[in-house]
PAGUZA-999461 format. One line per 3 residues: number of its first residue (from 1); their letters; for each residue x, y, z of N, C-alpha, C. Coordinates in Angstrom, 2 decimals. Example, Ala and Ser with C-alpha at 12.3 -4.5 7.8 and 13.67 -1.06 7.14 Angstrom:
<sites>
1	as	13.19:-5.69:7.80:12.30:-4.50:7.80:13.20:-3.30:7.80  12.85:-2.25:7.08:13.67:-1.06:7.14:12.90:0.03:7.87
</sites>
This chain:
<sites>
1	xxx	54.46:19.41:19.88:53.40:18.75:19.14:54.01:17.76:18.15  53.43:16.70:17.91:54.10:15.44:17.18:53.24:15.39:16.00  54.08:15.11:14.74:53.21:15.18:13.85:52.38:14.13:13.75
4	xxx	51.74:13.59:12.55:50.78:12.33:12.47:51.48:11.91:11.58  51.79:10.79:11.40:52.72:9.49:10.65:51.49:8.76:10.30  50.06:9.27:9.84:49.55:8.59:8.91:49.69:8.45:7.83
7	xxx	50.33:9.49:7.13:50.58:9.54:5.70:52.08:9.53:5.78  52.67:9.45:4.70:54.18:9.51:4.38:54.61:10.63:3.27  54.96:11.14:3.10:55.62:12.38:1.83:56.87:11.72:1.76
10	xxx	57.26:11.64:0.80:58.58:10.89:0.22:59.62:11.26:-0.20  60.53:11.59:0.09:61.59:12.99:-0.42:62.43:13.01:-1.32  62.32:14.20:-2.05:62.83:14.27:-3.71:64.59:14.24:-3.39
13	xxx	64.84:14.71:-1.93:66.54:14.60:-2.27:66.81:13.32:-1.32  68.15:12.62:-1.65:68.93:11.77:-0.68:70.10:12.10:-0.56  70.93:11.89:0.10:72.21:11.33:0.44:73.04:10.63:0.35
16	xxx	73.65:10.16:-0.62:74.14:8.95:-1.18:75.61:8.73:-1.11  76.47:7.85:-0.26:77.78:7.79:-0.03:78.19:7.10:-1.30  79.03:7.72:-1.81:79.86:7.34:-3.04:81.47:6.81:-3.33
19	xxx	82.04:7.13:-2.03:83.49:6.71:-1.96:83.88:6.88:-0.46  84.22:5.65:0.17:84.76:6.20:1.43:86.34:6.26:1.79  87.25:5.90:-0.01:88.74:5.94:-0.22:89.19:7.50:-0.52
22	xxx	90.30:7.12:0.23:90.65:8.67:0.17:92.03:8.64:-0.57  92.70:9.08:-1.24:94.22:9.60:-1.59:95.39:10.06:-0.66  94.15:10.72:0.36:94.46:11.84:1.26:94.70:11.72:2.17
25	xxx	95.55:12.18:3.58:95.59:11.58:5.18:95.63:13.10:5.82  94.30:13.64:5.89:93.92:14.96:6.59:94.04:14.05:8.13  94.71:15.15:8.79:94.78:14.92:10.09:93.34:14.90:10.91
28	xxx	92.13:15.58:10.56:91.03:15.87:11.26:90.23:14.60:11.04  90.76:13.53:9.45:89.76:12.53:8.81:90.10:10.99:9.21  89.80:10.29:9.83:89.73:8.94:9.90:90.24:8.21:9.05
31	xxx	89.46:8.59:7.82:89.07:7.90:6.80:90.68:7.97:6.41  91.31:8.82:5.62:92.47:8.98:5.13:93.34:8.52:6.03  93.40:7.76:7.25:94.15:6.42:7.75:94.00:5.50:7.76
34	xxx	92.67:5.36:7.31:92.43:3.50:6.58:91.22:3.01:8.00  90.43:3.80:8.64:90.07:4.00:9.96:88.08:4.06:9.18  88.19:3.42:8.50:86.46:3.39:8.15:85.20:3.46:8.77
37	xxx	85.83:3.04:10.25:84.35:2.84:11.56:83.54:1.78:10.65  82.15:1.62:10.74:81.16:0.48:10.50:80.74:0.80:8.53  81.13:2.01:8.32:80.95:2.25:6.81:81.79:1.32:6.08
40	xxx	82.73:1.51:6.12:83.60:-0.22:5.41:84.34:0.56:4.53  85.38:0.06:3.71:86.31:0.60:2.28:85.50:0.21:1.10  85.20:1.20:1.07:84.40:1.10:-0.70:84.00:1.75:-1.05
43	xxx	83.13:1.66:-2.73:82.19:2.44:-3.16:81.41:2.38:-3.86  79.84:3.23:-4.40:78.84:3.13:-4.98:79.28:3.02:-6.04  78.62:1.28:-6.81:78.72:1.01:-7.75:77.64:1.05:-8.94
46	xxx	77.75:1.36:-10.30:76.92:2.13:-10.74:76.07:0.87:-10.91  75.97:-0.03:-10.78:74.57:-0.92:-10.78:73.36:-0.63:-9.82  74.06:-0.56:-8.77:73.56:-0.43:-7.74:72.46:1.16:-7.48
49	xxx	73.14:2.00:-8.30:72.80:3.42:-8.53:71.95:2.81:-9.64  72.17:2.63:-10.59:70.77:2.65:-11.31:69.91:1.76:-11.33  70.28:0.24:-10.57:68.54:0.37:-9.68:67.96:1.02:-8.75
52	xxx	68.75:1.75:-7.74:68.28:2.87:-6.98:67.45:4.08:-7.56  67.97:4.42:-8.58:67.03:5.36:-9.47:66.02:4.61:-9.98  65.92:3.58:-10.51:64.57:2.81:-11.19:63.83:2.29:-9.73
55	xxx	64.28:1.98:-9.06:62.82:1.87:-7.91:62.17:2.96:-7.23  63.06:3.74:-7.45:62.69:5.35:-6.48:62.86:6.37:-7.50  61.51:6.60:-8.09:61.51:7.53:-9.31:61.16:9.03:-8.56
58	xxx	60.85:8.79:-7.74:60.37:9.93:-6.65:61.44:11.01:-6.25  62.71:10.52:-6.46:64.13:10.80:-5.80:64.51:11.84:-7.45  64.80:13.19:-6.89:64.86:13.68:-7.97:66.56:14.57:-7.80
61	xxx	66.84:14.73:-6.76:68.09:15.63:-6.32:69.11:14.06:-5.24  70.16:13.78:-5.89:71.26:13.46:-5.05:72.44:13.49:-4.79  72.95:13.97:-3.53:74.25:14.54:-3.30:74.72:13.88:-3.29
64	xxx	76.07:13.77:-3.48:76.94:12.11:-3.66:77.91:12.74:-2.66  77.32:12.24:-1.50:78.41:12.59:0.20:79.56:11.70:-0.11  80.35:11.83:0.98:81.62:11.32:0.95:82.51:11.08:1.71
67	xxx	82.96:10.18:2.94:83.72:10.41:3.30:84.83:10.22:3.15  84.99:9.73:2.20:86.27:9.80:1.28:86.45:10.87:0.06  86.52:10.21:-1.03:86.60:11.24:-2.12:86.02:10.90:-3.40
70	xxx	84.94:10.92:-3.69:84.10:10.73:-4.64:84.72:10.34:-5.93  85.80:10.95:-6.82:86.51:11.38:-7.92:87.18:9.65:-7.63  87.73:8.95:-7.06:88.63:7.87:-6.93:87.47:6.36:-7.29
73	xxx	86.35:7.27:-7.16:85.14:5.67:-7.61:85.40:5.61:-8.93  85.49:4.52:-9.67:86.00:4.41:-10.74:84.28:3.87:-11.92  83.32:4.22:-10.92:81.53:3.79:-12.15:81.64:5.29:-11.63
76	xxx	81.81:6.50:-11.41:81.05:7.79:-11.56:81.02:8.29:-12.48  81.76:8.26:-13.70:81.25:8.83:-15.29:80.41:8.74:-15.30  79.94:7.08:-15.44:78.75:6.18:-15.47:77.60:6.48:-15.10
79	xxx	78.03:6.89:-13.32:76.56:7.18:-12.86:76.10:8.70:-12.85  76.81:9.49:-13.13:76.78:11.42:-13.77:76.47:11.00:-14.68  76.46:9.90:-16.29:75.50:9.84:-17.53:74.31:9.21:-17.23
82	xxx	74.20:8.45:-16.35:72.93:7.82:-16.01:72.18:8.68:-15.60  72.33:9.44:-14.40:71.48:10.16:-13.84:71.71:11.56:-14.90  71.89:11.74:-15.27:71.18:12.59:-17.05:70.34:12.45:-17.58
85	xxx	70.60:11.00:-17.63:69.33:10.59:-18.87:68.34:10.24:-17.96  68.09:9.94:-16.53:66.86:10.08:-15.88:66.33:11.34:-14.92  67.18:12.20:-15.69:66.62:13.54:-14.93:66.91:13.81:-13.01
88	xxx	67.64:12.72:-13.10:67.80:13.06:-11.42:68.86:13.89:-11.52  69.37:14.87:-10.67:70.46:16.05:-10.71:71.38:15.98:-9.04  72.65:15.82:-9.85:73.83:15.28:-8.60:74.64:16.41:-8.02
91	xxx	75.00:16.56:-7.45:75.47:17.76:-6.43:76.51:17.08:-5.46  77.78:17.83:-5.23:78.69:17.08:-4.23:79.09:17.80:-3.61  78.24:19.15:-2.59:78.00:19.62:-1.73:79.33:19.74:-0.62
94	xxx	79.60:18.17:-0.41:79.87:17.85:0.91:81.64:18.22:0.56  81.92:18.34:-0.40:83.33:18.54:-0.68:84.08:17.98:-0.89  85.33:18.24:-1.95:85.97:16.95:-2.98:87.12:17.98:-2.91
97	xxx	88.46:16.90:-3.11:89.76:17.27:-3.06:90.17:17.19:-4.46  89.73:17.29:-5.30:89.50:17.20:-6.66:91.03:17.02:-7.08  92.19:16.49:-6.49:93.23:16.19:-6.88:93.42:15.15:-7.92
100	xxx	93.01:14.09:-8.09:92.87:13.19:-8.73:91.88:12.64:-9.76  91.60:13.69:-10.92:89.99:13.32:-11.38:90.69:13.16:-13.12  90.05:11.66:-13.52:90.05:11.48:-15.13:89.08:12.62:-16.14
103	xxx	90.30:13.27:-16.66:89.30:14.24:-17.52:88.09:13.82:-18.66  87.63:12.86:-18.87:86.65:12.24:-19.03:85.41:12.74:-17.94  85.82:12.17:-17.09:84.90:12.71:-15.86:84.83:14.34:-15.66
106	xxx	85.78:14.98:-15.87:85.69:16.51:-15.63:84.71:16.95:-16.79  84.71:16.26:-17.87:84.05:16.79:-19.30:82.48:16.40:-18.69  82.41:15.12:-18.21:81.14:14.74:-17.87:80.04:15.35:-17.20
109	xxx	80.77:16.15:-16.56:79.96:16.99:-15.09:79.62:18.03:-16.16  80.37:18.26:-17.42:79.65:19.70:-17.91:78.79:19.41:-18.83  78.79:18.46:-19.49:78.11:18.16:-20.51:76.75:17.56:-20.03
112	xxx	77.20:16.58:-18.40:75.28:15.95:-18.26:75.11:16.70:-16.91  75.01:18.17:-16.90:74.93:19.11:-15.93:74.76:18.69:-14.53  76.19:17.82:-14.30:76.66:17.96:-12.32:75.92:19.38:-12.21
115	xxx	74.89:19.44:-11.00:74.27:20.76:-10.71:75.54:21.59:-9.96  76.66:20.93:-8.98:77.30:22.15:-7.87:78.34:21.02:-7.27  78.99:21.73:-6.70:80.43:21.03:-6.38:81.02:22.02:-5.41
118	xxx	81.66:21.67:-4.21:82.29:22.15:-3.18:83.44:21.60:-3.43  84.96:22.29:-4.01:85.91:22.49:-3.81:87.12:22.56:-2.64  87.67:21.77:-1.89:88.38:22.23:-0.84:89.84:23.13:-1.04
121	xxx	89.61:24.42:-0.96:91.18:25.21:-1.25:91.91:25.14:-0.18  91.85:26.08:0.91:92.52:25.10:2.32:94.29:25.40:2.26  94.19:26.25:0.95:95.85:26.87:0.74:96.18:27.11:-0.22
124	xxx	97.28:28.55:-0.68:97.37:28.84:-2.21:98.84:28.42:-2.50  99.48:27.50:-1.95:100.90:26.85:-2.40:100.97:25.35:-2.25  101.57:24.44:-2.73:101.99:23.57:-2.45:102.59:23.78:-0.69
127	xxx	102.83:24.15:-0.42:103.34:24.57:1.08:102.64:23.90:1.89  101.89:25.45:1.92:100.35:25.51:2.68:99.68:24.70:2.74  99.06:23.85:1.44:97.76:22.99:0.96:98.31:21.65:1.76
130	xxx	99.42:21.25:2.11:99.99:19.79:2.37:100.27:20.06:3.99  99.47:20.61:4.28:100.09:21.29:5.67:98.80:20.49:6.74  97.78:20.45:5.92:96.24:20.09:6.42:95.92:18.72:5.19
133	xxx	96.18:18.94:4.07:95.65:18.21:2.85:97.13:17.04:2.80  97.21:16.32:3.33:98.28:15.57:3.37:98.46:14.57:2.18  99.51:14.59:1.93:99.48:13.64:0.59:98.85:14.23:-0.97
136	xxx	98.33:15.50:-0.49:97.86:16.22:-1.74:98.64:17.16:-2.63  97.89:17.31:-3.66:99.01:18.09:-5.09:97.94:19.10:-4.90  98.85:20.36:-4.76:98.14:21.79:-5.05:98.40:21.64:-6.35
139	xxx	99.26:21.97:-6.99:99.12:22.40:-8.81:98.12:21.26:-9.37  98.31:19.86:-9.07:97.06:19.44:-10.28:95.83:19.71:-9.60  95.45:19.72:-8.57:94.08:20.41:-7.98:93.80:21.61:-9.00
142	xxx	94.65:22.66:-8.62:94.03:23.75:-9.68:94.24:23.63:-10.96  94.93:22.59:-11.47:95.16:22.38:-13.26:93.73:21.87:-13.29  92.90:21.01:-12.77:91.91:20.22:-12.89:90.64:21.61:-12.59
145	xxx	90.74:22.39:-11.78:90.09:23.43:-11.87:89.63:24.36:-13.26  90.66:24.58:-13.14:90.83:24.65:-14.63:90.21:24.53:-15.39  90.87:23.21:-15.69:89.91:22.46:-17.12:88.53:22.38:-16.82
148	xxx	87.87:22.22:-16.02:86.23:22.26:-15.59:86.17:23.71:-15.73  86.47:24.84:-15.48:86.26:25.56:-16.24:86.78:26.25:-17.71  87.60:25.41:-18.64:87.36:25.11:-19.79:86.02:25.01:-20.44
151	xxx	86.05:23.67:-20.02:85.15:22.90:-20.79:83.72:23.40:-20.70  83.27:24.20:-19.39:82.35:25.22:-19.12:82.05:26.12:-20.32  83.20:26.33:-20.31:83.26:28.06:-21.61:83.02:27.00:-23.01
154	xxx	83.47:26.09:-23.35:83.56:25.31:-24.29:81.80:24.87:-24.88  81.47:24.24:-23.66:79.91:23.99:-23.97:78.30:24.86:-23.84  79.57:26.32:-23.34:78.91:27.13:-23.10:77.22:26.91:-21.77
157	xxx	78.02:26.19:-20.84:77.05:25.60:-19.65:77.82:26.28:-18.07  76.29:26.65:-17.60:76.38:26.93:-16.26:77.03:26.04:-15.48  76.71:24.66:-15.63:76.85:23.87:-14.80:78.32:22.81:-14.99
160	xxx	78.94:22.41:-13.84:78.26:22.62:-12.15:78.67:24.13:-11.53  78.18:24.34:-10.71:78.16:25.64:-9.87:79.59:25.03:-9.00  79.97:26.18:-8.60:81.39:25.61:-8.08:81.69:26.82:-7.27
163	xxx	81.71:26.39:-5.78:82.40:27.24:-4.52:84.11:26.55:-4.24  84.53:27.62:-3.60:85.72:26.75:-3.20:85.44:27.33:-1.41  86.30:26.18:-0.79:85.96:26.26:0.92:87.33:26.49:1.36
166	xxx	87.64:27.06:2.39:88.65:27.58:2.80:88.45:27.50:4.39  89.15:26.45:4.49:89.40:26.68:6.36:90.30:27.20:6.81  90.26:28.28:7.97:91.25:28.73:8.66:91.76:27.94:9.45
169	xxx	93.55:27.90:8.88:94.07:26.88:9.80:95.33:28.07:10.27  96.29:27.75:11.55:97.33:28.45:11.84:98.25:28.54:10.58  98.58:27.40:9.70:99.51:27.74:8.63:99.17:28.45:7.39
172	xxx	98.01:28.60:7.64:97.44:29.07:6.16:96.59:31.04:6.87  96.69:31.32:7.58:95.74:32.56:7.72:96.49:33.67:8.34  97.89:33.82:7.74:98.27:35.15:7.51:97.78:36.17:6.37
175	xxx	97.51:37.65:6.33:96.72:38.11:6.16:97.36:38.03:4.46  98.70:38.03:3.92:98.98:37.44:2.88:98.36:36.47:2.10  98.07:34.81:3.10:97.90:33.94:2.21:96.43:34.02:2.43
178	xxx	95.48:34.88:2.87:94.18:34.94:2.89:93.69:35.94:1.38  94.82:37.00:1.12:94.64:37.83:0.62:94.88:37.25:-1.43  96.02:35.87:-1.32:96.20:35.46:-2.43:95.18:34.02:-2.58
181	xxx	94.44:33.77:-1.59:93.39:32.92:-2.01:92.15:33.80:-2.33  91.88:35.05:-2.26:90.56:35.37:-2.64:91.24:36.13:-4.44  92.37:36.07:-4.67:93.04:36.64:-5.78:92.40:34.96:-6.13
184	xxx	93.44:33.92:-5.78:93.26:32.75:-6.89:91.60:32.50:-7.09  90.67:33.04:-6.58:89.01:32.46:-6.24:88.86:33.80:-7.40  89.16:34.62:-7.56:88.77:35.93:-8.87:89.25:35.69:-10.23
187	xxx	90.66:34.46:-10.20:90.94:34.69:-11.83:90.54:33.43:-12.17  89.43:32.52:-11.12:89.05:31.44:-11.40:87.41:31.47:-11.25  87.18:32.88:-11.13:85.93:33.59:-11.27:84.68:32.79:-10.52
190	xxx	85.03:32.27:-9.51:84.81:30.93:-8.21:84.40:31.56:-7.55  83.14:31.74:-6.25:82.90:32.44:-5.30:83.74:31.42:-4.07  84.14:32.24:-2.98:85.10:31.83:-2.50:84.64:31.47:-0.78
193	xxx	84.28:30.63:-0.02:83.67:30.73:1.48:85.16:30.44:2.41  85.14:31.57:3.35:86.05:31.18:4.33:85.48:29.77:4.96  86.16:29.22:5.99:84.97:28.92:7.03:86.24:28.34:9.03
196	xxx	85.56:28.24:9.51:85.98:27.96:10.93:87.03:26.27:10.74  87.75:26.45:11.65:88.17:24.73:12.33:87.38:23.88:12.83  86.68:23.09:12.88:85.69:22.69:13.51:86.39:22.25:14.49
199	xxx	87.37:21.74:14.41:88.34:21.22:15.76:88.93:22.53:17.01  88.24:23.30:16.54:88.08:24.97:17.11:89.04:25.75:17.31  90.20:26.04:16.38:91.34:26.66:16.21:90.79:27.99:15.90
202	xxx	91.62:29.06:17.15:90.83:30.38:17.15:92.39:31.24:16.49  92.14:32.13:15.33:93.56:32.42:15.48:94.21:33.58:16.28  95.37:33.78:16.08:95.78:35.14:17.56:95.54:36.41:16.97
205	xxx	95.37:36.96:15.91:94.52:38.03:15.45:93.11:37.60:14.64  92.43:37.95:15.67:90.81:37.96:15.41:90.19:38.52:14.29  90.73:40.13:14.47:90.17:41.11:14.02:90.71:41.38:12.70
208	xxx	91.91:40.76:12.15:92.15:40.80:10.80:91.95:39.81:10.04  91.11:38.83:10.81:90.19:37.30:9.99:89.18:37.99:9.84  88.55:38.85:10.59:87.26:39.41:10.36:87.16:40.13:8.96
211	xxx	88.06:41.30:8.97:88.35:41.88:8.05:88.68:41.66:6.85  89.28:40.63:7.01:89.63:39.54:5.60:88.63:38.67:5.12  88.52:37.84:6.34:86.82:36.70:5.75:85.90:37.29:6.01
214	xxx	85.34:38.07:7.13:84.24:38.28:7.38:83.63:37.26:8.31  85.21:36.77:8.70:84.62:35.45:10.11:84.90:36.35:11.72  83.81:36.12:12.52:83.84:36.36:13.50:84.28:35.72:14.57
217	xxx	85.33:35.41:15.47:85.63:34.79:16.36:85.43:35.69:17.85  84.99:33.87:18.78:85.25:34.36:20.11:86.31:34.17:21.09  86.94:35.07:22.06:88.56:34.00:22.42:87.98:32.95:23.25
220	xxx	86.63:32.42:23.89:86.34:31.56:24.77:85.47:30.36:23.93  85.57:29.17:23.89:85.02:28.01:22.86:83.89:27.95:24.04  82.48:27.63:23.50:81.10:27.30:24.18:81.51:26.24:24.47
223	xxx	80.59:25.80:25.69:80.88:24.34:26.16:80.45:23.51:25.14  80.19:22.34:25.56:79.75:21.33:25.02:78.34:21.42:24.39  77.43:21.02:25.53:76.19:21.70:25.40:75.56:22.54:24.47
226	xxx	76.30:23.50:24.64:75.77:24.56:23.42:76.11:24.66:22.36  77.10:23.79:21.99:78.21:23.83:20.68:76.80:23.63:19.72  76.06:22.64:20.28:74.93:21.80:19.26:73.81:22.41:19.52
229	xxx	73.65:23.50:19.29:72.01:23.53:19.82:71.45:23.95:18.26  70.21:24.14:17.81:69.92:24.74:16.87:69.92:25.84:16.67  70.26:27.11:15.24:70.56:26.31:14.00:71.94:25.68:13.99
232	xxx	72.70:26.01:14.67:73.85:25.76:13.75:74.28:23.84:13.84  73.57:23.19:14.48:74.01:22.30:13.75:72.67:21.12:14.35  72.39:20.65:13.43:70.82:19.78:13.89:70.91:18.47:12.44
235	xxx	72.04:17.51:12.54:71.62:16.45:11.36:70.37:16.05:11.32  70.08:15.77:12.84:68.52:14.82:12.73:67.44:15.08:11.74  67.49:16.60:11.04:66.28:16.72:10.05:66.75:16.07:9.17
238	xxx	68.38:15.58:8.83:68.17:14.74:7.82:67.45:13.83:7.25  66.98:13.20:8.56:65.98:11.65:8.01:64.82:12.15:7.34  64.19:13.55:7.43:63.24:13.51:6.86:63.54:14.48:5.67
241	xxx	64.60:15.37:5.48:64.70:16.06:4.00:65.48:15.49:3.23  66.31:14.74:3.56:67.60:14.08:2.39:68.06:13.04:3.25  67.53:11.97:3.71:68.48:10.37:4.27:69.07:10.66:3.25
244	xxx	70.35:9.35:4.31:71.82:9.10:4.18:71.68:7.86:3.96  72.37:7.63:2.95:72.40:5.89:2.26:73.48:5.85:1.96  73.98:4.41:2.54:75.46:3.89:2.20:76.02:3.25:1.19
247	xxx	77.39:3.33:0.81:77.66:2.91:-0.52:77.11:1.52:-0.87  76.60:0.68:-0.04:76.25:-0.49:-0.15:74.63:-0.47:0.43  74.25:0.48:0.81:72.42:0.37:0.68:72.09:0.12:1.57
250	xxx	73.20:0.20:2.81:72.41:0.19:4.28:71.71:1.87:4.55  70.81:1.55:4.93:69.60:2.75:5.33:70.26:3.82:6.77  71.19:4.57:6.55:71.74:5.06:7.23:70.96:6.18:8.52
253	xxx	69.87:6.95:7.47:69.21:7.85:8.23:70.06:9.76:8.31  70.87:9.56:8.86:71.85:10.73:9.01:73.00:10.29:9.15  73.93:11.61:8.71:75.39:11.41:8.57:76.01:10.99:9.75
256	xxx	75.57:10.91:11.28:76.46:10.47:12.26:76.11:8.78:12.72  75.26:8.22:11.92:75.07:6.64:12.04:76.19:5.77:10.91  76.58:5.42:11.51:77.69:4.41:10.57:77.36:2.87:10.81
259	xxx	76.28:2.87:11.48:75.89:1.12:11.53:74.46:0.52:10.44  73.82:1.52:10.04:72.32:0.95:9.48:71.85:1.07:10.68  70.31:1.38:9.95:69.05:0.97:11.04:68.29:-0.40:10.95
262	xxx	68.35:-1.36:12.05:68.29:-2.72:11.46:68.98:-3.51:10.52  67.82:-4.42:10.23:68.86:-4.57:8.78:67.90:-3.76:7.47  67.83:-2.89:7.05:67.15:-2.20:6.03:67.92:-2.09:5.26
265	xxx	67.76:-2.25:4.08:68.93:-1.82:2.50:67.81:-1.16:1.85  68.30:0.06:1.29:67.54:0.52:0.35:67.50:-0.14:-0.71  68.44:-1.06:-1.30:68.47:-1.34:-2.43:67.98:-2.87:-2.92
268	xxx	67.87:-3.23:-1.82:67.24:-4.68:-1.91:65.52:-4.16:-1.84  65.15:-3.44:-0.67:63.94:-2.92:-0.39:63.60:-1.69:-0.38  64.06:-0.94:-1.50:63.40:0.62:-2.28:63.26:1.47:-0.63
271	xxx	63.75:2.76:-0.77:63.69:3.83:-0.37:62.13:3.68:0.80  60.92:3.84:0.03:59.42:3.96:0.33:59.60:3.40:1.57  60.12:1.48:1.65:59.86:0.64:2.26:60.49:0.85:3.63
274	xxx	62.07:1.57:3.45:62.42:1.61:4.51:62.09:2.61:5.43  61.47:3.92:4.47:60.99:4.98:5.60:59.83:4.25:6.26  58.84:3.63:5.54:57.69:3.14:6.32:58.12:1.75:7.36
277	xxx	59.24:1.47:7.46:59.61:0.43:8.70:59.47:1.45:9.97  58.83:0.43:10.57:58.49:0.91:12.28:59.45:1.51:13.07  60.78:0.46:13.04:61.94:1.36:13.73:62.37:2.60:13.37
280	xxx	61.62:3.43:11.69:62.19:4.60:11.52:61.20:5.74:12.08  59.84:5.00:11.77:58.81:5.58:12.34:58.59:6.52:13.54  59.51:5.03:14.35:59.78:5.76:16.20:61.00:6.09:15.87
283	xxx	61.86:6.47:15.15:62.95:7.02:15.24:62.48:8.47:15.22  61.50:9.13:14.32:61.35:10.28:14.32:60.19:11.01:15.10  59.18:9.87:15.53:58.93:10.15:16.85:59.77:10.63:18.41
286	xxx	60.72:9.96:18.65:61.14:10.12:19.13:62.43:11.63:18.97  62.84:11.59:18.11:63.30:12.85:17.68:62.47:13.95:17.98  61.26:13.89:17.88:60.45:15.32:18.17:60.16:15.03:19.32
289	xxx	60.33:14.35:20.15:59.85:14.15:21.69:59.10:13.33:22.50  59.26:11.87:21.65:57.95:11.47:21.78:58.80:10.03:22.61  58.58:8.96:22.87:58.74:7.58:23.59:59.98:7.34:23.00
292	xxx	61.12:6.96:24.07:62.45:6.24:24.17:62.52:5.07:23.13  62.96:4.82:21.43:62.62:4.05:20.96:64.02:2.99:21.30  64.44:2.29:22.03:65.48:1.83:22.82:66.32:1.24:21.37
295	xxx	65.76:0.45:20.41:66.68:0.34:19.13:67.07:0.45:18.05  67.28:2.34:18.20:67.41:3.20:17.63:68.68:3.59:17.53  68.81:3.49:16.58:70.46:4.28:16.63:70.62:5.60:17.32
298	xxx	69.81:6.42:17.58:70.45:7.57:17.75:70.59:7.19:19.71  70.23:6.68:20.38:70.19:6.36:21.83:71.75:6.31:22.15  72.37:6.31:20.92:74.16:5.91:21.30:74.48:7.49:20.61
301	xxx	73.87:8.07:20.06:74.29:9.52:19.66:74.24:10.44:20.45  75.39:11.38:20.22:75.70:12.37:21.36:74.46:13.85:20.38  74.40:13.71:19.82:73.42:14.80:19.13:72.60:14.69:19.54
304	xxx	72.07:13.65:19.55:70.33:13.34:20.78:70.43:13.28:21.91  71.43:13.01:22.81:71.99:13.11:23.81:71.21:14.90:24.28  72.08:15.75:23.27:72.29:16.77:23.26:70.69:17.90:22.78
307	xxx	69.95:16.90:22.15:68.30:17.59:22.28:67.60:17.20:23.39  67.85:16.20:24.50:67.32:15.84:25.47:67.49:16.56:26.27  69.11:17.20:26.53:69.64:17.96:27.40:69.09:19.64:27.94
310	xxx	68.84:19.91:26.32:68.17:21.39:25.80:67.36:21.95:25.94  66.36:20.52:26.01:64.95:20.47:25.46:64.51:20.42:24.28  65.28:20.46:22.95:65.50:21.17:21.75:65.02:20.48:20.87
313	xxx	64.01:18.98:20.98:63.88:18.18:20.15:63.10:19.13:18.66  62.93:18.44:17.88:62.69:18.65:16.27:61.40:19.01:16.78  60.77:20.14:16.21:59.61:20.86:15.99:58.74:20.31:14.49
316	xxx	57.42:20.04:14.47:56.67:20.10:13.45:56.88:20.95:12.53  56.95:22.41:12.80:57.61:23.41:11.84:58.42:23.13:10.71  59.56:22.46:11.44:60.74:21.88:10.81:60.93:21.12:10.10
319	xxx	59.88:20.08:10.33:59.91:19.16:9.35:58.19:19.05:8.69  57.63:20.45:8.61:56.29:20.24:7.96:56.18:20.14:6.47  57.45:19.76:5.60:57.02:19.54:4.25:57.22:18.23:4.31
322	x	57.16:17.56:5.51:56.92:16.15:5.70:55.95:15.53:6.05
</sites>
């Protein structure tokens, strides 16, 4: 069943790319080889952010995605005090190598309450951490930890909420260095998430990752096909709970479009304008099942590819606070 696109609901969160420079040359990341695809080298500049907030007062939650590293934009003080004083609340979810951050900025997140922050730990030595995190400093990562939680105790503020992420990699998930990262995640009083390779590294004892993370592995990887089916991985609701907007205000839609839809800028033509353009219209028509919108970005996406295949397109359910 397809919903009715007579009305529009307008959504309180976005997506907002904030840095696509990295410090870093992770083997799994593009980006940290200078390899940008259609997103370009740059980043959200705080002008640009606070006319984005003054045309779209509607926009009340934004994650500042990244495929780079957020901390290296040199207006984010700027735009963490701005969005304070207009009540919008920033979150960086998507995960930060927090190696490199002006303590100015660390003070900032506590004082104009950054709501949450994803941490990448990924290893408890200099060793380990440079093994996957290339080019990165374990000790000032956690000196900078640290001090954000300082300055926490200092202003006596919750905020930001702070996980640290932990991928199992072969160099890092002996039952040792699993056992001294949930030690370093306790005297940094941090809740701590294992999580998988996405590049699908299974390790040769199963059953003492289990025991340790509480991750379950299988020795056989799902095909293709099924890797994507829902829940575990469905961007397409992005367009309608939190679009993806690029550091420069092309109307992205979801995290696997790196070209814009058309030519739409949010920032020349406000948020409202671009959901109500026609090509997004049939973009999410078509997402739930409806007519081949041929110039659509997602027609080159293997994710839609992959709801056609299934049958699996987006349900009304799913997107009924839309």
């Amino acid at each position: 069943m397809l919903l009715s696109f007579d009305t529009l609901k307008l959504p309180e969160r976005i997506r907002l790319e904030t840095c696509t420079l990295c410090q870093l040359s992770c083997p799994g990341c593009a980006f940290g080889r200078g390899e940008y695809c259609n997103f370009g080298a740059g980043y959200l500049k705080y002008e640009d952010f606070e006319k984005f907030v003054q045309m779209n007062p509607f926009v009340k939650i934004v994650e500042l995605v990244s495929h780079g590293e957020i901390f290296l934009n040199p207006d984010l003080q700027k735009i963490i005090e701005f969005a304070y004083s207009k009540d919008v609340s920033l979150t960086a979810w998507h995960g930060v190598n927090f190696n490199d951050v002006e303590d100015g900025a660390i003070e900032s997140m506590v004082k104009y309450d950054f709501k949450g922050m994803c941490i990448n730990l990924d290893g408890t030595s200099q060793e380990t951490y440079e093994k996957y995190r290339r080019n990165g400093k374990f000790p000032p990562m956690i000196s900078n930890v640290k001090s954000l939680c300082e300055y926490k105790r200092k202003y006596s503020s919750a905020w930001p909420q702070l996980i640290l992420s932990y991928v199992i990699f072969e160099h890092n998930s002996s039952r040792e260095e699993l056992r001294r990262a949930k030690q370093i995640a306790e005297e940094l009083c941090i809740d701590l998430y294992f999580r998988k390779d996405l590049l699908g590294y299974i390790p040769e004892d199963i059953e003492m990752i289990r025991e340790e993370t509480g991750l379950v592995y299988e020795r056989v990887i799902p095909k293709y096909t099924d890797a994507f089916l829902r829940p575990q991985f469905l961007p397409c609701t992005i367009l309608w709970e939190a679009p993806v907007i690029n550091y420069d205000g092309r109307f992205l839609g979801c995290h696997l479009n790196d070209v814009g839809i058309a030519d739409l800028n949010v920032f020349d033509l406000g948020l409202k304008e671009c959901l109500e353009a026609p090509i997004v219209q049939n973009m999410k028509k078509m997402l739930m099942g409806g007519e081949l919108s041929e110039d659509a970005p997602c027609c080159l996406c293997w994710n839609y590819r992959s709801l056609v295949w299934n049958d699996a397109f987006i349900t009304a359910e799913e997107v009924s606070f839309q």
